[in-house]
C-alpha positions in Angstrom: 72.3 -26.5 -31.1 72.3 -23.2 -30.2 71.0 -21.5 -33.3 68.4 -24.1 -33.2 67.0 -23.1 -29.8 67.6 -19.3 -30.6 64.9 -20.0 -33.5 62.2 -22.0 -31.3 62.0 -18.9 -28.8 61.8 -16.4 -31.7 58.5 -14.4 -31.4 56.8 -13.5 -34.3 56.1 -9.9 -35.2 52.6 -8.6 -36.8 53.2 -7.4 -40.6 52.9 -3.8 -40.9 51.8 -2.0 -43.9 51.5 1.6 -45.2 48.3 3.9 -44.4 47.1 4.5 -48.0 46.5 8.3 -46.8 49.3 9.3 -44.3 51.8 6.5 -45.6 52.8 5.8 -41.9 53.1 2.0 -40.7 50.5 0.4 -39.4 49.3 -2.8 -38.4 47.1 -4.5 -41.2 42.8 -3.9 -41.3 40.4 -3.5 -43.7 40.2 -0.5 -44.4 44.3 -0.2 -44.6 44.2 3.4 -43.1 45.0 4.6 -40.1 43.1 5.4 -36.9 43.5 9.6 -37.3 43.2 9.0 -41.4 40.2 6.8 -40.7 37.9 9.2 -38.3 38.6 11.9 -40.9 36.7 10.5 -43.3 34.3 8.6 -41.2 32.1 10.3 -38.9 29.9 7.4 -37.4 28.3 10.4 -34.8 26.5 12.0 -38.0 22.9 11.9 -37.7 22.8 12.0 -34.4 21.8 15.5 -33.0 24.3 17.2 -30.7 21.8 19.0 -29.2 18.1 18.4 -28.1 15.5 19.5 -26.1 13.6 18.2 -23.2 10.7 19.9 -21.0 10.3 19.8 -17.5 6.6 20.7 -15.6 8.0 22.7 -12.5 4.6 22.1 -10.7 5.4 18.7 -10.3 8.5 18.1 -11.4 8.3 15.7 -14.1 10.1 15.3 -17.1 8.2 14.3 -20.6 9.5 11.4 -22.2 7.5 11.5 -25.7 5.1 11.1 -26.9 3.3 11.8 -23.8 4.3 10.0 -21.0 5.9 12.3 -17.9 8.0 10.5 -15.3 9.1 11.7 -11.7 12.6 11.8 -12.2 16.0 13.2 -10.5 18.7 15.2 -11.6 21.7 12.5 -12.7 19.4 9.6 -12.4 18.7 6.4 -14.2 15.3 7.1 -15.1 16.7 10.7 -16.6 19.6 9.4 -18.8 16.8 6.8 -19.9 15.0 9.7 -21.1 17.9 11.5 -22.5 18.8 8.6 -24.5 15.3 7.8 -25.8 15.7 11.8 -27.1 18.1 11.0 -29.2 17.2 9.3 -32.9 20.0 8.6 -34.6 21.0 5.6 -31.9 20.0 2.7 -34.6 20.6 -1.0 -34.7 24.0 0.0 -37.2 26.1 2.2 -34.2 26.6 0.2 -30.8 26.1 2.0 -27.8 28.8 1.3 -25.1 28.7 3.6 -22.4 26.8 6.9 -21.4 26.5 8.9 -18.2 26.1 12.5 -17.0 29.0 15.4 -17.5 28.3 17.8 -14.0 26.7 21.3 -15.1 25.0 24.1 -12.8 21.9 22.7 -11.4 20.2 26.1 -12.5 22.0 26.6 -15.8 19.0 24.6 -17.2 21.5 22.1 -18.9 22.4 18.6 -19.1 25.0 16.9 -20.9 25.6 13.5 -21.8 28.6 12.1 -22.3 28.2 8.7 -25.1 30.5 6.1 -26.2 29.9 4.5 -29.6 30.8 2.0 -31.7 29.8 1.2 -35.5 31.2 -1.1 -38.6 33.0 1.0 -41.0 34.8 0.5 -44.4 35.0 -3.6 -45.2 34.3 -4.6 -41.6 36.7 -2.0 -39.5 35.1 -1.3 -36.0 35.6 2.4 -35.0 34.7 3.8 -31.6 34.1 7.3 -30.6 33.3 9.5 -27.7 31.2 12.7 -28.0 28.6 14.9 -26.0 25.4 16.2 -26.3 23.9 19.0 -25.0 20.2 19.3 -23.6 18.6 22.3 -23.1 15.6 22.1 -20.5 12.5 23.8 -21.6 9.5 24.3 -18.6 6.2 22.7 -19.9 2.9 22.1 -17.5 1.7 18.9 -18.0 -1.3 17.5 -18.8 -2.4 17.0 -15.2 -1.2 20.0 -13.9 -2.9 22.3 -16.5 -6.1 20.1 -16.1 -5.9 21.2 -12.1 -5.2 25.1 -12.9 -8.3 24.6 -15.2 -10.4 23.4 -12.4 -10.6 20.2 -14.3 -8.5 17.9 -12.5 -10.8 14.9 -11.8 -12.3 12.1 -14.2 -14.2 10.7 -11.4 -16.2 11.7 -8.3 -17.5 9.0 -5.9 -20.1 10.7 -3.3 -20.4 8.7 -0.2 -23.9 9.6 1.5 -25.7 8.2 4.8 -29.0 9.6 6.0 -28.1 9.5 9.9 -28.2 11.6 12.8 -24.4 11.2 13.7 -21.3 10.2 11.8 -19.8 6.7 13.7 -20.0 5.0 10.7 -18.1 7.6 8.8 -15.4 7.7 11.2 -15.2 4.0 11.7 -14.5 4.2 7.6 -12.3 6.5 8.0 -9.8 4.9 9.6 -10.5 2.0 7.3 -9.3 3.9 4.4 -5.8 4.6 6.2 -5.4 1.6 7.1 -5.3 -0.5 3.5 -4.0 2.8 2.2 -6.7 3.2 -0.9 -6.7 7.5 -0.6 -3.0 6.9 -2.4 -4.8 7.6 -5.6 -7.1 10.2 -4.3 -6.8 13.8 -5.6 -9.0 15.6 -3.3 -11.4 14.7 -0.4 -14.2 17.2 0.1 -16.6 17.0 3.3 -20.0 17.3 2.8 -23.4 17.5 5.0 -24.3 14.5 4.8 -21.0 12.9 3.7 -17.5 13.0 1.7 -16.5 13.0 -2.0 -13.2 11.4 -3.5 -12.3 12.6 -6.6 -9.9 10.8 -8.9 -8.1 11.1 -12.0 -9.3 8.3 -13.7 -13.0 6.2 -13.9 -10.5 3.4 -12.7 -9.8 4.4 -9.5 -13.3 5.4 -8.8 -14.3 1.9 -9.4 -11.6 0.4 -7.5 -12.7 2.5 -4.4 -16.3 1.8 -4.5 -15.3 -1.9 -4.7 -13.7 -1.3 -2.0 -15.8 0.3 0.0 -18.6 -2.7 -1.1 -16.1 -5.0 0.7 -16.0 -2.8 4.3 -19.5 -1.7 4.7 -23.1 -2.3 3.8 -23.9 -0.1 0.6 -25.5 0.7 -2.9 -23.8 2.7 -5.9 -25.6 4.0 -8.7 -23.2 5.2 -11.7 -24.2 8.2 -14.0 -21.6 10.3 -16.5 -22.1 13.9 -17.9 -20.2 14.4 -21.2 -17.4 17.4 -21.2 -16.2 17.4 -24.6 -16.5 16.1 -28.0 -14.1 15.5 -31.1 -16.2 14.9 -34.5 -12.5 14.3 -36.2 -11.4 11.9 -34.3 -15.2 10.9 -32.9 -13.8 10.9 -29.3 -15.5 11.6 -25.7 -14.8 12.8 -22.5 -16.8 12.1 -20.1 -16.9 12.7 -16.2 -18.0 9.8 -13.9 -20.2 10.2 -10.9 -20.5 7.1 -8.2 -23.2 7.8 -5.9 -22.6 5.8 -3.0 -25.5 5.1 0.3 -24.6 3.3 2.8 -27.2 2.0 5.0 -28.7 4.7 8.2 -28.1 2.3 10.6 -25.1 3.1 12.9 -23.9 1.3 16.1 -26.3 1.6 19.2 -28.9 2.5 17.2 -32.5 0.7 17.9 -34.5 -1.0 15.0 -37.8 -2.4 14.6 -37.3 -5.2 12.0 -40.3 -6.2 9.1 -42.0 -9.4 10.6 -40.7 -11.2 6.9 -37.3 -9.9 8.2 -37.1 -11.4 11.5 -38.9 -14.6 10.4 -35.5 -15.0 7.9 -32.9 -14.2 10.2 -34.4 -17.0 12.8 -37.2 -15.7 14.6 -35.7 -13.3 16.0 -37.4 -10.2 17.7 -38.7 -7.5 15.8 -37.3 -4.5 18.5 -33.4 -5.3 18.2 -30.2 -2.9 19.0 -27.2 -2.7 16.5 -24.3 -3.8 18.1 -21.6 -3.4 15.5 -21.7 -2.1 11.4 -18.8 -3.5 9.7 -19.6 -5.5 6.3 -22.8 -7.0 7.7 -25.1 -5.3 10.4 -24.7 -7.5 13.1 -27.9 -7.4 15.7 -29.0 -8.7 18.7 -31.8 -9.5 20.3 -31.9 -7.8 24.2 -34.8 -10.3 25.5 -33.4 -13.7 24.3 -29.5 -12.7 23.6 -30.1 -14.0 19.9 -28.1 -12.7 17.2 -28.1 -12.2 13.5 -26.3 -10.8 11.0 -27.9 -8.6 8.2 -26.0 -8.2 4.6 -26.6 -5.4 2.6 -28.2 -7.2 -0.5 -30.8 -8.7 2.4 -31.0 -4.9 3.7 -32.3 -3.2 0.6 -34.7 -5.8 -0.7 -36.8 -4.5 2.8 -35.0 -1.8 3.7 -35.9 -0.3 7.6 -34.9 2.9 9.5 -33.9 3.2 13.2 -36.6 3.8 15.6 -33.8 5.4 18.0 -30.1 7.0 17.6 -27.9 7.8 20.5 -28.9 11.4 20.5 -32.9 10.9 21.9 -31.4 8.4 24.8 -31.8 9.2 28.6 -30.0 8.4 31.3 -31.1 5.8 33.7 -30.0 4.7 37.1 -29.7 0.7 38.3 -31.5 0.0 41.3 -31.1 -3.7 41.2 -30.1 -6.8 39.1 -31.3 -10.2 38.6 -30.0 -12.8 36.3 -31.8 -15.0 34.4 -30.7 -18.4 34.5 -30.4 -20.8 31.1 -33.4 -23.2 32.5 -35.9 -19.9 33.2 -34.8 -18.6 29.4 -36.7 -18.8 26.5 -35.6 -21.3 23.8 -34.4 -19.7 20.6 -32.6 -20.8 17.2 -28.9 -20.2 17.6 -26.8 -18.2 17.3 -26.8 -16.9 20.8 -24.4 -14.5 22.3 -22.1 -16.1 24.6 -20.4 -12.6 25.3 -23.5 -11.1 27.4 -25.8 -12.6 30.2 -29.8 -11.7 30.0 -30.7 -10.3 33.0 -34.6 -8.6 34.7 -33.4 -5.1 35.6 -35.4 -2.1 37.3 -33.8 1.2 36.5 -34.9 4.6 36.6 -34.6 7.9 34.9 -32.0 10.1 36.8 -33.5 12.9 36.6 -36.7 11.3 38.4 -35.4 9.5 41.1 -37.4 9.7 44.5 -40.5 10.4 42.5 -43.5 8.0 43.0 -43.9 5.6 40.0 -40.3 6.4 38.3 -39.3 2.6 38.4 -39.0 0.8 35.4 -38.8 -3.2 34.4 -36.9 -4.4 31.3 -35.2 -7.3 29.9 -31.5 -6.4 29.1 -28.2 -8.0 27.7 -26.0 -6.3 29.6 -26.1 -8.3 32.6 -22.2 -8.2 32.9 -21.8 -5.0 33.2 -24.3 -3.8 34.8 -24.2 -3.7 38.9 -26.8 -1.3 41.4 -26.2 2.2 40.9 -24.3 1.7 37.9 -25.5 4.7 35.1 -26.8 3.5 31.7 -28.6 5.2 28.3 -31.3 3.2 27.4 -34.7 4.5 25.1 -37.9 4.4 26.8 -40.3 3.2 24.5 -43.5 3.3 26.2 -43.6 7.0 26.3 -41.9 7.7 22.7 -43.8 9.1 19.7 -42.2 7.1 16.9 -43.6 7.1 13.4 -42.7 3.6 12.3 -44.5 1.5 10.3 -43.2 -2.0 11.5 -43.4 -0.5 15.2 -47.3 0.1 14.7 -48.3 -3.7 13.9 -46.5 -4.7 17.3 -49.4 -5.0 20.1 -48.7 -2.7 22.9 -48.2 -5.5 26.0 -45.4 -7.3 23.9 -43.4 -3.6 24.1 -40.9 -3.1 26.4 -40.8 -0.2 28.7 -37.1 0.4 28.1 -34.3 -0.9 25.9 -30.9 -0.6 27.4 -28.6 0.1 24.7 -24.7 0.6 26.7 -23.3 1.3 30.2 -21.8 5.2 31.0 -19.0 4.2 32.7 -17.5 7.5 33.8 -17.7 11.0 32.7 -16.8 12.4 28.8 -13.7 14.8 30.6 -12.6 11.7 32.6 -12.1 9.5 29.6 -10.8 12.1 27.4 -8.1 12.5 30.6 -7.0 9.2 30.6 -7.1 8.7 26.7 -3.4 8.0 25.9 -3.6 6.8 22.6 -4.7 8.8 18.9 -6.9 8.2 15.6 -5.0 9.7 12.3 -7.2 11.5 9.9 -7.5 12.4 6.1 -7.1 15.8 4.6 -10.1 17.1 3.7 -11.0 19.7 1.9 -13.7 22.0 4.0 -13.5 20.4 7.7 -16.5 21.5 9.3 -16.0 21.4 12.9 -19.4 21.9 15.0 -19.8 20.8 18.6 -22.1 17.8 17.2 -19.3 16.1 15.0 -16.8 16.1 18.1 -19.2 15.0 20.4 -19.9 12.0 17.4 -15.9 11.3 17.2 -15.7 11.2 21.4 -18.4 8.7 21.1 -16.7 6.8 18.2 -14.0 6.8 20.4 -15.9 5.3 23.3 -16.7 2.6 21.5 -13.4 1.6 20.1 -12.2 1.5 23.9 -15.3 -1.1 24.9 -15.1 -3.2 21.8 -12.3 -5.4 21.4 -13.7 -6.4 18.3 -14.8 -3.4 16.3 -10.9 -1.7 16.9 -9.1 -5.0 15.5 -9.3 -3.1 11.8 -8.6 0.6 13.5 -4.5 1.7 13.8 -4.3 3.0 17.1 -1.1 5.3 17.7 0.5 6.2 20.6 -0.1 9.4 22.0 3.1 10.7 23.4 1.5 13.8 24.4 -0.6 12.4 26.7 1.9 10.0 28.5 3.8 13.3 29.5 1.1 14.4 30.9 0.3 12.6 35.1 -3.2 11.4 35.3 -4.8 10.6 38.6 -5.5 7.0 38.7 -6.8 7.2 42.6 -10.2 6.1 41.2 -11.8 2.8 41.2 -13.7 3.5 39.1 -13.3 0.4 36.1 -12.9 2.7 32.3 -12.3 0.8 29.3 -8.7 1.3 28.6 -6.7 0.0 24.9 -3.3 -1.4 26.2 0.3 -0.5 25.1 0.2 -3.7 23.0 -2.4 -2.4 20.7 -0.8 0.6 20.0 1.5 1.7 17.4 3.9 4.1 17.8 3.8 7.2 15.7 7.1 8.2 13.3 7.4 11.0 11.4 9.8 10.1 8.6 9.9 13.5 7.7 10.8 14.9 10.7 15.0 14.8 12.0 16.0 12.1 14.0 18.6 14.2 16.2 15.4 16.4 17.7 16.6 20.4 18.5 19.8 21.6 19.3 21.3 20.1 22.1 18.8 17.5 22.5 19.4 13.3 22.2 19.2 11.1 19.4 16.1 9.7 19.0 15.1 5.8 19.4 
């Protein structure tokens, strides 16, 4: 009984036979040699190079994967072993890659090594493995891109943004547009103009993407044109450069228009003398005698296009001597839409630099009945004394004219609001910034009306101006300024910047 339970637990041991080189035992495989016999014959690293080369631009730092594709990459990443590994040739369907990653060398000794781990069928079906390295030798190389920009040929495409107006609200108000959905990402270079700004980008692409966009955010026209650079009769290829002339229409915010009497008949009978309250993708109008409003697309614009019979810079200022509103009964019926926003009111103003003369008061009809109280301060255009050539303003009769428009109110001085401006517009980097007293003077106003128009800031980023909070104002006044709250804001971070401030100084929240 013994014996037979000594011979169930018996283990069987593997048959060993004789390496047909070495003659030591082994245990049995196809080939019948061993492991050291085995790789001495065998080499399954043979074909692939031990050694290769790879080229790095060092203006911006991208590595070339071939045949000419570069890719930001960093040192001991998985995107630069990807690369190293596509180097290499001899890494077929026949040897198995199992494992590769990155022996530590100088990071100036312009050298990486790999470090592979391989497998292939060798010899009636035996699997060998084997480890190895290879070296790669870094070689600097400019790019495509960057040798295009020291050429001074860095761009594909140019889109030039033009509008023929006195002041630049409209490009400001764009600006911040752009910053907001982020479309300057692709942008290599913004150069400032006279009369506007040109993108330039790489590709015809992203010129087209950016004039669709700006087609979606303000009322405009592009004409395309290309000018050809070079020509291949080998290969019978092209390059071309791409040109997007862009207008927008020149009519900005508060300006004063005299509408074509086909016009005004479309857009509801509305008056023909009407103010621009806000440009956004439409031009939105209203009408300051009956508080009727419209709003004008740009494909409506150019078929009868129209310039402003007044801009911001030719208003006066005028002094309120005394208010009446207009009640709905004593108003005069109109086609809807109606502003709900402002109340129509008779007001008799005056110029301020002519008050106490004889025959300085003036009658108008006004939408700012809201805001307006006596003594109050507001620019308004007096159109009974103007010399405007207009062609649409000509065919109006003289008695249906009004003496003065009222366009907004001057609520308190330019310092004073500057003072208690707590908040901050970002900007784009432009190329030649030309800074004259007219283009501040345009952004203070831009400004302005971001403060008074809920509406028009709801697409603006407005940051917090830390700056300014330091900084006590005097709030003694009563004085009521149009103020954006905390709520609106957004606070400024600099990710670049170090969380733990100077020396010595807190962590920062």
């Amino acid at each position: 009984m013994e014996n037979l339970q000594q011979s169930s637990v018996s283990v069987k041991t593997p048959s060993t036979v004789l390496c047909c080189q070495c003659g030591i035992p082994i245990e049995s495989n196809a080939a019948n040699m061993c492991v050291a016999c085995l790789r001495s014959h065998v080499d399954i690293t043979e074909g692939i190079p031990k050694q290769t080369t790879l080229y790095f631009c060092r203006n911006c730092e991208r590595y070339l994967q071939p045949p000419a594709l570069w890719i930001q990459a960093a040192l001991e990443s998985r995107e630069l072993l990807g690369i190293c590994l596509k180097k290499l040739k001899g890494l077929n369907k026949e040897v198995r890659l199992v494992d590769a990653g990155f022996v530590w060398t100088e990071p100036h000794s312009k050298r990486l090594k790999v470090k592979l781990t391989i497998q292939k069928e060798v010899m009636g079906g035996a699997v060998l493995q084997q480890v190895f390295i290879v070296e790669y030798v870094v070689n600097n190389q400019m790019c495509t891109d960057c040798h295009r920009v020291e050429a001074k040929d860095y761009w594909k495409a140019v889109v030039q943004l033009r509008q023929k107006s006195e002041h630049k609200k409209t490009f400001f108000y764009l600006e911040q547009l752009i910053l907001k959905h982020k479309t300057h990402v692709d942008t290599l270079k913004v150069k400032q103009t006279r009369d506007g700004l040109d993108f330039f980008y790489a590709t015809k692409d992203g010129g087209r993407k950016f004039v669709d966009f700006l087609q979606s955010v303000v009322p405009c026209r592009y004409n395309t044109s290309q000018k050809l650079i070079s020509h291949d009769v080998h290969n019978n290829t092209f390059n071309y450069k791409y040109t997007f002339c862009v207008e927008i229409v020149p009519i900005c915010k508060d300006d004063i228009v005299c509408l074509p009497v086909k016009l005004a008949r479309q857009l509801g009978n509305i008056g023909q003398i009407c103010i621009c309250t806000r440009v956004t993708s439409n031009i939105s109008l209203i009408d300051q005698n009956t508080l009727q409003v419209a709003e004008l697309p740009a494909s409506v614009y150019w078929r009868d296009p129209f310039l402003s019979i007044a801009s911001p810079k030719q208003f006066k200022e005028y002094i309120v001597l005394e208010v009446e509103h207009i009640s709905e009964k004593d108003r005069k019926h109109v086609f809807k839409p109606v502003s709900n926003k402002h109340v129509l009111s008779d007001v008799y103003v005056c110029k301020a630099d002519e008050i106490g003369m004889d025959d300085s008061q003036r009658h108008c009809r006004t939408h700012l009945g809201h805001l307006l109280r006596a003594g109050d301060f507001v620019l308004g255009f007096d159109v009974s004394s103007s010399n405007v050539n207009d062609a649409n303003l000509e065919k109006i009769a003289a008695e249906k004219l009004p003496n003065v428009v009222l366009v907004k109110k001057v609520f308190a001085s330019k310092q004073k609001r500057i003072r208690k401006r707590k908040w901050k517009l970002k900007h784009l980097d432009k190329d030649t910034e030309m800074e004259t007293s007219s283009i501040e003077r345009d952004y203070n106003d831009f400004l302005d009306d971001l403060e008074e128009d809920p509406l028009y800031r709801q697409n603006v980023n407005i940051y917090l101006d830390r700056n300014k909070l330091a900084v006590d104002v005097d709030d003694t006044d009563e004085e009521e300024i149009p103020q954006i709250t905390l709520a609106e804001m957004l606070d400024d971070l600099d990710i670049a910047g170090d969380a733990t401030g100077g020396e010595g100084a807190p962590m920062a929240e």
